[in-house]
N, CA, C and O atoms as a GROMACS GRO file, in nm:
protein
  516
    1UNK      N    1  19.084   7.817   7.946
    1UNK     CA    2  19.170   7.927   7.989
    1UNK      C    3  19.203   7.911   8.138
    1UNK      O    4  19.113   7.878   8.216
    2UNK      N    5  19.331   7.932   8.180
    2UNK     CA    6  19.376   7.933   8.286
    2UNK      C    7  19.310   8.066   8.391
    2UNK      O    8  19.287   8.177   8.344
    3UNK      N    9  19.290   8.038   8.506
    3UNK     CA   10  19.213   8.116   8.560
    3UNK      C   11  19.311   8.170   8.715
    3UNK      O   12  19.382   8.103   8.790
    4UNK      N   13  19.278   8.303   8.718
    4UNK     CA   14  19.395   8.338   8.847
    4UNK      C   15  19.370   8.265   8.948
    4UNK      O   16  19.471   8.231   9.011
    5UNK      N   17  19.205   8.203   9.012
    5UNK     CA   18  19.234   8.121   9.122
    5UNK      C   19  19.281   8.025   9.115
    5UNK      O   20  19.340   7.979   9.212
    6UNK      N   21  19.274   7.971   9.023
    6UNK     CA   22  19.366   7.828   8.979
    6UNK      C   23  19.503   7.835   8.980
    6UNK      O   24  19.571   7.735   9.001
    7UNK      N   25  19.548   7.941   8.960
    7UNK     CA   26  19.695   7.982   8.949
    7UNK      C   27  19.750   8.018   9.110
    7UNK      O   28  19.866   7.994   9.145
    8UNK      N   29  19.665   8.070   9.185
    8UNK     CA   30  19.684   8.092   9.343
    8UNK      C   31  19.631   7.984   9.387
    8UNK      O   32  19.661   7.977   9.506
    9UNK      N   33  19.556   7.878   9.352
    9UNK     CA   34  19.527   7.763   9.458
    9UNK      C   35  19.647   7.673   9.381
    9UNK      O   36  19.691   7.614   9.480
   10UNK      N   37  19.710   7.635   9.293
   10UNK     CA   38  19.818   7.552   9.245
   10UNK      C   39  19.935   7.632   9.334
   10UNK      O   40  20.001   7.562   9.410
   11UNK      N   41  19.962   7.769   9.330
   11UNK     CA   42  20.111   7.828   9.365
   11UNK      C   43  20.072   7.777   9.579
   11UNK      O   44  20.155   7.753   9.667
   12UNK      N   45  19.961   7.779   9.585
   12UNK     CA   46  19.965   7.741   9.790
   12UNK      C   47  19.996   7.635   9.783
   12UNK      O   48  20.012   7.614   9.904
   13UNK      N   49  20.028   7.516   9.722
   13UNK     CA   50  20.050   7.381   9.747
   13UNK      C   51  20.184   7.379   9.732
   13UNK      O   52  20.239   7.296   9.806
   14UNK      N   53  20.267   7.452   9.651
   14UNK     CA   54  20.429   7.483   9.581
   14UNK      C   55  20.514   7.590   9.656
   14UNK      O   56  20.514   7.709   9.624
   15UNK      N   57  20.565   7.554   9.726
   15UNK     CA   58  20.663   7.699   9.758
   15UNK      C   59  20.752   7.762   9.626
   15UNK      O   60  20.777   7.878   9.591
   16UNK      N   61  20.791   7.606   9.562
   16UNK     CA   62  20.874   7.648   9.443
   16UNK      C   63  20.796   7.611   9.320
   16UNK      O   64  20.770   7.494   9.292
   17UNK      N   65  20.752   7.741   9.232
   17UNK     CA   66  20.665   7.714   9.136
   17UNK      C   67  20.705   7.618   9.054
   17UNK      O   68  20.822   7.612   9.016
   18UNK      N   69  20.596   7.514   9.011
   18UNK     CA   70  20.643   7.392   8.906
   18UNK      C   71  20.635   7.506   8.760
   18UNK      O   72  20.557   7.597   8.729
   19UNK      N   73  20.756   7.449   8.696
   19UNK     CA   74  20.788   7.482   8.551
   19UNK      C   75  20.638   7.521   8.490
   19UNK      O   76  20.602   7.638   8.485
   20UNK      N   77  20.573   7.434   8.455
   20UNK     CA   78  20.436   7.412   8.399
   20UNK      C   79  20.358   7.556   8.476
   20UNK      O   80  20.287   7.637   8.417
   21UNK      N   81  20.386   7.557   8.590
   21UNK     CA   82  20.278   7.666   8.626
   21UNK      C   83  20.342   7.818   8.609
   21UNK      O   84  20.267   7.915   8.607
   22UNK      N   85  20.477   7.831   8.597
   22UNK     CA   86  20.528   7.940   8.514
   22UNK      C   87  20.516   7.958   8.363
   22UNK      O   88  20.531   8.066   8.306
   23UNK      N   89  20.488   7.843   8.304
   23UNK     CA   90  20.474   7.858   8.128
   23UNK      C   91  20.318   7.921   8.121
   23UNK      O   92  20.288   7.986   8.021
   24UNK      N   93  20.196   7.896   8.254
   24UNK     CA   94  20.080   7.937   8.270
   24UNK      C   95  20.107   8.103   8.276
   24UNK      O   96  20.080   8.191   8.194
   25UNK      N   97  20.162   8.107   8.392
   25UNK     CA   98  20.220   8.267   8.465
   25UNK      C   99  20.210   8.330   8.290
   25UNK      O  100  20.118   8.396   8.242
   26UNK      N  101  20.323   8.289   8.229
   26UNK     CA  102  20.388   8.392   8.137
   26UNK      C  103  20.301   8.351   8.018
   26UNK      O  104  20.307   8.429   7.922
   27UNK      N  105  20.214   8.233   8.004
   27UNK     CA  106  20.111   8.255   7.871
   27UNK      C  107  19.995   8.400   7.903
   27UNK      O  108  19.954   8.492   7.833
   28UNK      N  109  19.974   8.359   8.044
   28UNK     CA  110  19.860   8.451   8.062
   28UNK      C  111  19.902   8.622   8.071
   28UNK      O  112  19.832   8.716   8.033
   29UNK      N  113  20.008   8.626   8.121
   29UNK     CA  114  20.023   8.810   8.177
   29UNK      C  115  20.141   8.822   8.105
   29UNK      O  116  20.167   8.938   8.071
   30UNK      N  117  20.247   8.708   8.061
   30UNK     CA  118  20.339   8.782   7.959
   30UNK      C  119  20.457   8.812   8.079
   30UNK      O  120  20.471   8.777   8.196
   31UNK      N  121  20.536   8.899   7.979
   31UNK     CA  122  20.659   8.968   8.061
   31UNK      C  123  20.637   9.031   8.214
   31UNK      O  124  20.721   9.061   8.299
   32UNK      N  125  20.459   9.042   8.214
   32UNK     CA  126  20.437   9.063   8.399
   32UNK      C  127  20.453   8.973   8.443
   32UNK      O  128  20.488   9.031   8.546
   33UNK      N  129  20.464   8.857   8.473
   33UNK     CA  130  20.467   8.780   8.554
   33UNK      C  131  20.616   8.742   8.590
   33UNK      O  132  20.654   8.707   8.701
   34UNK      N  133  20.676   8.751   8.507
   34UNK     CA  134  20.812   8.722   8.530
   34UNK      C  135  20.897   8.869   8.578
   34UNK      O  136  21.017   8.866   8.603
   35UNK      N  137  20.812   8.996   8.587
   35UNK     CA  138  20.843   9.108   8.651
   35UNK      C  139  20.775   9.048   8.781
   35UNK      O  140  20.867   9.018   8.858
   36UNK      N  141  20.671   9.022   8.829
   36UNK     CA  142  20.581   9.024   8.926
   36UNK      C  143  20.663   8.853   9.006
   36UNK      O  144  20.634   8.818   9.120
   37UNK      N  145  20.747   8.785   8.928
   37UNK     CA  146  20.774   8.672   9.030
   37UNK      C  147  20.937   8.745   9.072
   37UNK      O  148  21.010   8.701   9.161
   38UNK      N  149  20.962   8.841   8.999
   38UNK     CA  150  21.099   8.939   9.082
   38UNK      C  151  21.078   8.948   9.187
   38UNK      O  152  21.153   8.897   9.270
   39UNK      N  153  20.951   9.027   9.226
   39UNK     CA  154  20.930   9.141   9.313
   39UNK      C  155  20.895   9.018   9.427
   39UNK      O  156  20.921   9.053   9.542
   40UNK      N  157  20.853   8.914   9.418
   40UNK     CA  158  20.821   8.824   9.470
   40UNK      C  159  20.940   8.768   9.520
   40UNK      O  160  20.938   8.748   9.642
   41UNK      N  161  21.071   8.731   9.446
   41UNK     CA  162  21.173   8.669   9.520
   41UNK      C  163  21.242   8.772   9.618
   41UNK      O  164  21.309   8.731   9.713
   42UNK      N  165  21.223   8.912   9.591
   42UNK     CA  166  21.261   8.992   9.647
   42UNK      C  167  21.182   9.050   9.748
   42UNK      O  168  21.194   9.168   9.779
   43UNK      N  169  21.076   8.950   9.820
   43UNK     CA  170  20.981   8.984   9.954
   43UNK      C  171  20.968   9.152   9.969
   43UNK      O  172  20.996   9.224  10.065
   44UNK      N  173  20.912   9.184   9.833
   44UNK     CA  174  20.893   9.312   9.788
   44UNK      C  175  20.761   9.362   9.863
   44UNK      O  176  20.753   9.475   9.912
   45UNK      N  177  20.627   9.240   9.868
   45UNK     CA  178  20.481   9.272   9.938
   45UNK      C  179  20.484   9.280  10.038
   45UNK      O  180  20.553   9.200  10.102
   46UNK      N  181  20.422   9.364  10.090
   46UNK     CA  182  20.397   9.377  10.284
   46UNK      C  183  20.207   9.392  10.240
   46UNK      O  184  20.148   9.399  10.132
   47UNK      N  185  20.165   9.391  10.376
   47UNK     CA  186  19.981   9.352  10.385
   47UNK      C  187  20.053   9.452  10.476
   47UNK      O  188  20.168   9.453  10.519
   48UNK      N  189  19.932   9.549  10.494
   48UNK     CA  190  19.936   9.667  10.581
   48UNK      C  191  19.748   9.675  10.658
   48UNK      O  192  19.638   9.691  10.604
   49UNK      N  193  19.789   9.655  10.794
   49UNK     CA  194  19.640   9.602  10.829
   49UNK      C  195  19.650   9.654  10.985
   49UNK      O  196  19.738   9.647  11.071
   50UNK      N  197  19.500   9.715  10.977
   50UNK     CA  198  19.462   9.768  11.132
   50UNK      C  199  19.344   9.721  11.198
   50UNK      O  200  19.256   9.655  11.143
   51UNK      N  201  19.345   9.765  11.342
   51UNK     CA  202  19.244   9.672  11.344
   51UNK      C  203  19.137   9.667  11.354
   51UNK      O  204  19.087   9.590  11.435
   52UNK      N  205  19.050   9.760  11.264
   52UNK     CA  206  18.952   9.766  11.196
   52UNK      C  207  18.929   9.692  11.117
   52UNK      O  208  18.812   9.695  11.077
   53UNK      N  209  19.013   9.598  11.061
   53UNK     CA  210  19.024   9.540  10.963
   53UNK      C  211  19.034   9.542  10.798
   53UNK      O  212  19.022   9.456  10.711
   54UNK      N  213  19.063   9.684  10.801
   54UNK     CA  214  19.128   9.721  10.681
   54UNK      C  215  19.216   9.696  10.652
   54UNK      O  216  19.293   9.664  10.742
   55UNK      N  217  19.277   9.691  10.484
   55UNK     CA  218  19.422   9.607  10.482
   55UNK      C  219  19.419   9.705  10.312
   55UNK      O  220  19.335   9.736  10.227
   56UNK      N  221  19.531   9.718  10.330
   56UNK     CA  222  19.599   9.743  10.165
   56UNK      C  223  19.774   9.641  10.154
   56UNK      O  224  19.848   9.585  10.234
   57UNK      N  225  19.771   9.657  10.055
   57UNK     CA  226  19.907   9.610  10.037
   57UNK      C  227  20.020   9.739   9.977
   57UNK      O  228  19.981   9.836   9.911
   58UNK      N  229  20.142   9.716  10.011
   58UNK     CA  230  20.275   9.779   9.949
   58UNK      C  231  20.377   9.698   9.880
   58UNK      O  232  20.430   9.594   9.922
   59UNK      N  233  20.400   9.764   9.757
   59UNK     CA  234  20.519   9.668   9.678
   59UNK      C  235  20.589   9.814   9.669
   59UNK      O  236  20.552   9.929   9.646
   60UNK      N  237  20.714   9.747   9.702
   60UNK     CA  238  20.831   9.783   9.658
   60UNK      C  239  20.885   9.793   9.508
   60UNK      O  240  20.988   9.729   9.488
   61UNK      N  241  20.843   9.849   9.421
   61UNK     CA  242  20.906   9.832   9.251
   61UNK      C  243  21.009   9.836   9.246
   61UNK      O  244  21.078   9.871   9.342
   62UNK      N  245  21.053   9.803   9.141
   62UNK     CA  246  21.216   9.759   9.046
   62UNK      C  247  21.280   9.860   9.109
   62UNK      O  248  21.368   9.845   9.194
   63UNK      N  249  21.214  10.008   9.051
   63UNK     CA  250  21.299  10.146   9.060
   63UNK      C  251  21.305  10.189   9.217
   63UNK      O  252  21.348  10.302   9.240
   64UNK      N  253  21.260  10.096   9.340
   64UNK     CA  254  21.259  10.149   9.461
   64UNK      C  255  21.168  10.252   9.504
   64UNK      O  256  21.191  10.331   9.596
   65UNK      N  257  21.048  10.248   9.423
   65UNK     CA  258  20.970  10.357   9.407
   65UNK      C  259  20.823  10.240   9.535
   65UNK      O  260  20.813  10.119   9.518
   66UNK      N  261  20.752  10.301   9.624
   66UNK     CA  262  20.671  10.218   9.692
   66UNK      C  263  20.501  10.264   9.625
   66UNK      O  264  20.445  10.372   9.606
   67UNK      N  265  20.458  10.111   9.602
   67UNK     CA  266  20.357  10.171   9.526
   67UNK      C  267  20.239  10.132   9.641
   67UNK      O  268  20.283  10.046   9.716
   68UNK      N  269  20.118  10.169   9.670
   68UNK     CA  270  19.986  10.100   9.795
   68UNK      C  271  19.915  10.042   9.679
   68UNK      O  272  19.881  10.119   9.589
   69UNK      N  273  19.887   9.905   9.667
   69UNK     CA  274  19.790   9.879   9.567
   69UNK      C  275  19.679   9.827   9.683
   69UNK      O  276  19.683   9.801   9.803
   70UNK      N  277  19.551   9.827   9.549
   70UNK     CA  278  19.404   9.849   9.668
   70UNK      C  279  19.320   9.722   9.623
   70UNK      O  280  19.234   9.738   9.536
   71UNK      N  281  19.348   9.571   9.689
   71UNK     CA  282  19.274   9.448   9.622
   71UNK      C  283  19.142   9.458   9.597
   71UNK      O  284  19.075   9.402   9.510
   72UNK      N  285  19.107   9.544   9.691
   72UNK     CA  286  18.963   9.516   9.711
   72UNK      C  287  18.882   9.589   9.605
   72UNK      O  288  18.763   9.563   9.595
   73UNK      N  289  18.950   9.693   9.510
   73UNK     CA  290  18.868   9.775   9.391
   73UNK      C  291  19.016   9.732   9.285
   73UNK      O  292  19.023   9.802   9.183
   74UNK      N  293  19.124   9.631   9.301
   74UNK     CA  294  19.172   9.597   9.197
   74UNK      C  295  19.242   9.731   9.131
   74UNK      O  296  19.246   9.750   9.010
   75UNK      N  297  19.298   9.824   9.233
   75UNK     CA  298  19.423   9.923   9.210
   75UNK      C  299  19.564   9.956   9.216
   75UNK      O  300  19.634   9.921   9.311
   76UNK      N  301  19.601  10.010   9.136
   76UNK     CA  302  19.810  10.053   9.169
   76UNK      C  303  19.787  10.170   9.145
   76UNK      O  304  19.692  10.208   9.077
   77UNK      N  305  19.864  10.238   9.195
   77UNK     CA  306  19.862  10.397   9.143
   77UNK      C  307  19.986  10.399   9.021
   77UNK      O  308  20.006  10.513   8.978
   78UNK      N  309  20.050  10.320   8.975
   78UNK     CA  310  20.162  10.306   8.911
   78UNK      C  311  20.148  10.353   8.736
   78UNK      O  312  20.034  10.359   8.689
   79UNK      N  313  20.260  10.382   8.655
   79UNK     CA  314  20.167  10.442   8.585
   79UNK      C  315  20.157  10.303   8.451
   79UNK      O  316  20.089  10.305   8.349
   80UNK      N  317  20.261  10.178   8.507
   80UNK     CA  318  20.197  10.091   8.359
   80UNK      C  319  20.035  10.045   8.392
   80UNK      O  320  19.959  10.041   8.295
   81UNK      N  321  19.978  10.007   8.537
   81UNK     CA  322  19.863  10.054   8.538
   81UNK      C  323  19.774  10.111   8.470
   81UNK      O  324  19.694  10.060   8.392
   82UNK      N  325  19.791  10.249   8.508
   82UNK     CA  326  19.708  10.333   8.442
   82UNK      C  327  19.731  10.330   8.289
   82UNK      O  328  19.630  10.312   8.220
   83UNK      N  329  19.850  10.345   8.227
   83UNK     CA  330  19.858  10.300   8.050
   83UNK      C  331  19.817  10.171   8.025
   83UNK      O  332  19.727  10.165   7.941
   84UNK      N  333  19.854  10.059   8.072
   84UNK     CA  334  19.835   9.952   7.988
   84UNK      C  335  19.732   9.889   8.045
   84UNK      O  336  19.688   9.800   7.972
   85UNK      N  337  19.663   9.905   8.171
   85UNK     CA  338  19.531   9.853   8.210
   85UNK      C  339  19.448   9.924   8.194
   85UNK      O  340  19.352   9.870   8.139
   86UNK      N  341  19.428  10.063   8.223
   86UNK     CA  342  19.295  10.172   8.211
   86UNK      C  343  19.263  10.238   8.107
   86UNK      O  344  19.154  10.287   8.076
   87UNK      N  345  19.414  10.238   8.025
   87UNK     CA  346  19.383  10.295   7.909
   87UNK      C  347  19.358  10.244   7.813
   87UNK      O  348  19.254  10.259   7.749
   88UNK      N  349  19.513  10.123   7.767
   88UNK     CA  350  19.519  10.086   7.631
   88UNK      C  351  19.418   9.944   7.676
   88UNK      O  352  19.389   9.870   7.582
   89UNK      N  353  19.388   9.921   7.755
   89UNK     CA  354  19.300   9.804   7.817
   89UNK      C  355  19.459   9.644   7.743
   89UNK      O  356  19.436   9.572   7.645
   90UNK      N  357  19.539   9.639   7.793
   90UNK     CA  358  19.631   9.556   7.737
   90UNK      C  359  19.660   9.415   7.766
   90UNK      O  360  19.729   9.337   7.700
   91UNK      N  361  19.577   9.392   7.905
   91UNK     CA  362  19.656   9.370   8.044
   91UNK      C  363  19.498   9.356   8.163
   91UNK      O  364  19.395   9.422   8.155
   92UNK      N  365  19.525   9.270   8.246
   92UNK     CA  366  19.440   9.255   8.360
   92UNK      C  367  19.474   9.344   8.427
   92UNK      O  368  19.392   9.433   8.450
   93UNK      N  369  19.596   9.349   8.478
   93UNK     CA  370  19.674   9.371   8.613
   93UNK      C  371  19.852   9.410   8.545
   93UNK      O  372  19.909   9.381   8.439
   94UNK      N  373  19.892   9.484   8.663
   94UNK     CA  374  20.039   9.525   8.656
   94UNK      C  375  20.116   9.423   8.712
   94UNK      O  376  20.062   9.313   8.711
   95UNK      N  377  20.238   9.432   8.767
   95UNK     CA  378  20.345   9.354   8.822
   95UNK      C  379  20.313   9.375   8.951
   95UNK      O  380  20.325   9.281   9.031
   96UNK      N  381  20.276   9.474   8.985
   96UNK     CA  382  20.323   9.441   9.160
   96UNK      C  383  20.104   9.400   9.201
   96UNK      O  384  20.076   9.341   9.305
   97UNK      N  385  20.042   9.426   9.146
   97UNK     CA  386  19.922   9.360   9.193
   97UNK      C  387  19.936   9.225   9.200
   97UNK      O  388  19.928   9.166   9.308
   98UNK      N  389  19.963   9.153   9.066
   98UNK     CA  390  19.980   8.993   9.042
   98UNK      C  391  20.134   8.936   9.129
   98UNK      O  392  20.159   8.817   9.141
   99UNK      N  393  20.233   9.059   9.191
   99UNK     CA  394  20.319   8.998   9.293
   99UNK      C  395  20.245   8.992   9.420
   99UNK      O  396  20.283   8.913   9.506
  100UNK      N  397  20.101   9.098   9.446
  100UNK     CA  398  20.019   9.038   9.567
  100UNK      C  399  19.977   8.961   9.609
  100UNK      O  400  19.970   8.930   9.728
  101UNK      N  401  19.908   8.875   9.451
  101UNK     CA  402  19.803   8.769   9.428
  101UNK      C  403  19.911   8.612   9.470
  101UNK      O  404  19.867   8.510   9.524
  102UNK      N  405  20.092   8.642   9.413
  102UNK     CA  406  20.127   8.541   9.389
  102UNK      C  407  20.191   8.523   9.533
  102UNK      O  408  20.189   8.414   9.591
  103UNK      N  409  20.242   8.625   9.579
  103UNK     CA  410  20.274   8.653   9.746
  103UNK      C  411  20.164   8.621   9.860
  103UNK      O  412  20.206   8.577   9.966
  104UNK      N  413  20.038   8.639   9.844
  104UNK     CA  414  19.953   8.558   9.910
  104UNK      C  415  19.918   8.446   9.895
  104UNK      O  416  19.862   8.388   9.989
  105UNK      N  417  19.941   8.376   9.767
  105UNK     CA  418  19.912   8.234   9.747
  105UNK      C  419  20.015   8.155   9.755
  105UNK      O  420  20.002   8.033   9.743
  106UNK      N  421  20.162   8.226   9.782
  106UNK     CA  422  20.249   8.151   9.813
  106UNK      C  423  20.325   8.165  10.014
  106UNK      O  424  20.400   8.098  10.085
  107UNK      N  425  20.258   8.269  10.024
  107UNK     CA  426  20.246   8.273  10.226
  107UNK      C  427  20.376   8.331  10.217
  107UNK      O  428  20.467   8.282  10.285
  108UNK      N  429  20.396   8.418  10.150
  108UNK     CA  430  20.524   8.486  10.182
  108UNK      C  431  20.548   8.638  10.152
  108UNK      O  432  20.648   8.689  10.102
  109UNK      N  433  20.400   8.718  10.208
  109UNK     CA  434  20.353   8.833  10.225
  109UNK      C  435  20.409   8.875  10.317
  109UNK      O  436  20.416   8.786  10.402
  110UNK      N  437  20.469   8.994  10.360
  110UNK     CA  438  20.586   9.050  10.512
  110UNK      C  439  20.412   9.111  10.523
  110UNK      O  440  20.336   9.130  10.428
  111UNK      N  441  20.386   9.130  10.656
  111UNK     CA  442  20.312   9.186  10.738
  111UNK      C  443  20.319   9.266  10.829
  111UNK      O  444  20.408   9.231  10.907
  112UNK      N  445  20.281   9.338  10.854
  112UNK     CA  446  20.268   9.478  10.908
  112UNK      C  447  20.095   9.536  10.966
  112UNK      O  448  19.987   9.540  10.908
  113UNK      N  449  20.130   9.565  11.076
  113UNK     CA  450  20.043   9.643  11.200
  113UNK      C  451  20.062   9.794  11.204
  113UNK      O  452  20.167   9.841  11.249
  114UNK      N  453  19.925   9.898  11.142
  114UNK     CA  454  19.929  10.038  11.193
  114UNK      C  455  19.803  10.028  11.284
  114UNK      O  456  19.738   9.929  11.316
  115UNK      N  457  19.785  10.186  11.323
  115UNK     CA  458  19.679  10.227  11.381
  115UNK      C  459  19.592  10.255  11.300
  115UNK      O  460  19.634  10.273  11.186
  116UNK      N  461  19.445  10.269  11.322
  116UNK     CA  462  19.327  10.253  11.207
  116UNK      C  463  19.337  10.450  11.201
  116UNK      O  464  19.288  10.510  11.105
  117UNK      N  465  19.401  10.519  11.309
  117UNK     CA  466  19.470  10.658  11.202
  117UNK      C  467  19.534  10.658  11.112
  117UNK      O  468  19.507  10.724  11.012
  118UNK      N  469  19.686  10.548  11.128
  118UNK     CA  470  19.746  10.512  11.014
  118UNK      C  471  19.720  10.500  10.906
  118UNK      O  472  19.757  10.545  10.798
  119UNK      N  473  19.612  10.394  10.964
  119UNK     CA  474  19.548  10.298  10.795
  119UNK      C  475  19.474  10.455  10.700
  119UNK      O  476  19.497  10.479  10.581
  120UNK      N  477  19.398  10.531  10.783
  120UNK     CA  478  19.342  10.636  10.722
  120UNK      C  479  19.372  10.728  10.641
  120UNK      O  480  19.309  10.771  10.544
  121UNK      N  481  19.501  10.767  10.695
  121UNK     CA  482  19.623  10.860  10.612
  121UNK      C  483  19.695  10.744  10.500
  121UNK      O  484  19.737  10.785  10.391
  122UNK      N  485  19.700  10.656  10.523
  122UNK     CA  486  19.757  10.594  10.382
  122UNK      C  487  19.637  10.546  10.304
  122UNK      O  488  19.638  10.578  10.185
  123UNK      N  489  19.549  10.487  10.338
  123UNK     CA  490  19.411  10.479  10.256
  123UNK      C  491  19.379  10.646  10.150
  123UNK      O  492  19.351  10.646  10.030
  124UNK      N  493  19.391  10.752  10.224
  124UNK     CA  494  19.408  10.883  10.142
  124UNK      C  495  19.533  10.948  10.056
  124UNK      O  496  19.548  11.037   9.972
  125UNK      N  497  19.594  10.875  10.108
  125UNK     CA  498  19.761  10.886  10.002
  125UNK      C  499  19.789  10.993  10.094
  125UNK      O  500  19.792  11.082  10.009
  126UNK      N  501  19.812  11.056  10.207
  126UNK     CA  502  19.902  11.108  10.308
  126UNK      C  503  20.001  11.101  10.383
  126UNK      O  504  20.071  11.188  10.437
  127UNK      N  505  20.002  10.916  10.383
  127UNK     CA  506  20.101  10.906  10.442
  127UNK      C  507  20.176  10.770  10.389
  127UNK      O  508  20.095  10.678  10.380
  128UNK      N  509  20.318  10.729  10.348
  128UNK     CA  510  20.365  10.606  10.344
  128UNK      C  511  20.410  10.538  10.442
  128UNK      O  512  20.482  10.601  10.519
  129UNK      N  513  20.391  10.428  10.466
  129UNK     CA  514  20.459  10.377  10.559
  129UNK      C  515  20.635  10.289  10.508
  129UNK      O  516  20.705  10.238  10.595
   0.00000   0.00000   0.00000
């Protein structure tokens, strides 16, 4: 079985994914990945980081809707998330988590600097950036 670090240490060597490692993408996650390499051509991920060294990420979804997903406990607040990962258990991951995984392993994450107040109010869902 194909394994996600294998899939992020193959996509850092490729700027442009080889064929073969998209037939991987879409055996393993299906129609996410080919949602999640959208959001990806569309430099949809930002890393949101203070300097405390806390970091979350933001994707931009399809519908323009901004979602904070949380790597470090493997969260979206989104709701195919919550249906098809927490509930119906369907699924690892949504589209815009696996556009984090594929946006960091391909170095083309937009980055972004708050204040560790910042980071605090969006860590609590108070504030978007």
């Amino acid at each position: 079985m194909v394994s996600l670090l294998y899939l992020s240490e193959m996509l850092f060597f490729f700027l442009a994914v080889p064929d073969d490692l998209l037939l991987a993408l879409k055996f393993v996650f299906g129609s996410c990945a080919l949602q999640a390499l959208d959001l990806v051509d569309q430099r949809s991920v930002t890393c949101v980081s203070s300097p405390s060294g806390r970091k979350a990420f933001q994707v931009m979804g399809g519908s323009g809707r901004l979602y904070t997903c949380f790597m470090s406990c493997h969260f979206c607040p989104c709701p195919a998330f919550a249906h098809t990962v927490l509930r119906r258990n369907e699924g690892p991951l949504c589209k815009h988590i696996l556009a984090v995984y594929l946006c960091q392993a391909m170095g083309v994450t937009q980055q972004e600097s708050v204040s560790d107040q910042q980071m605090s109010m969006l860590l609590s869902g108070t504030e978007i950036l």
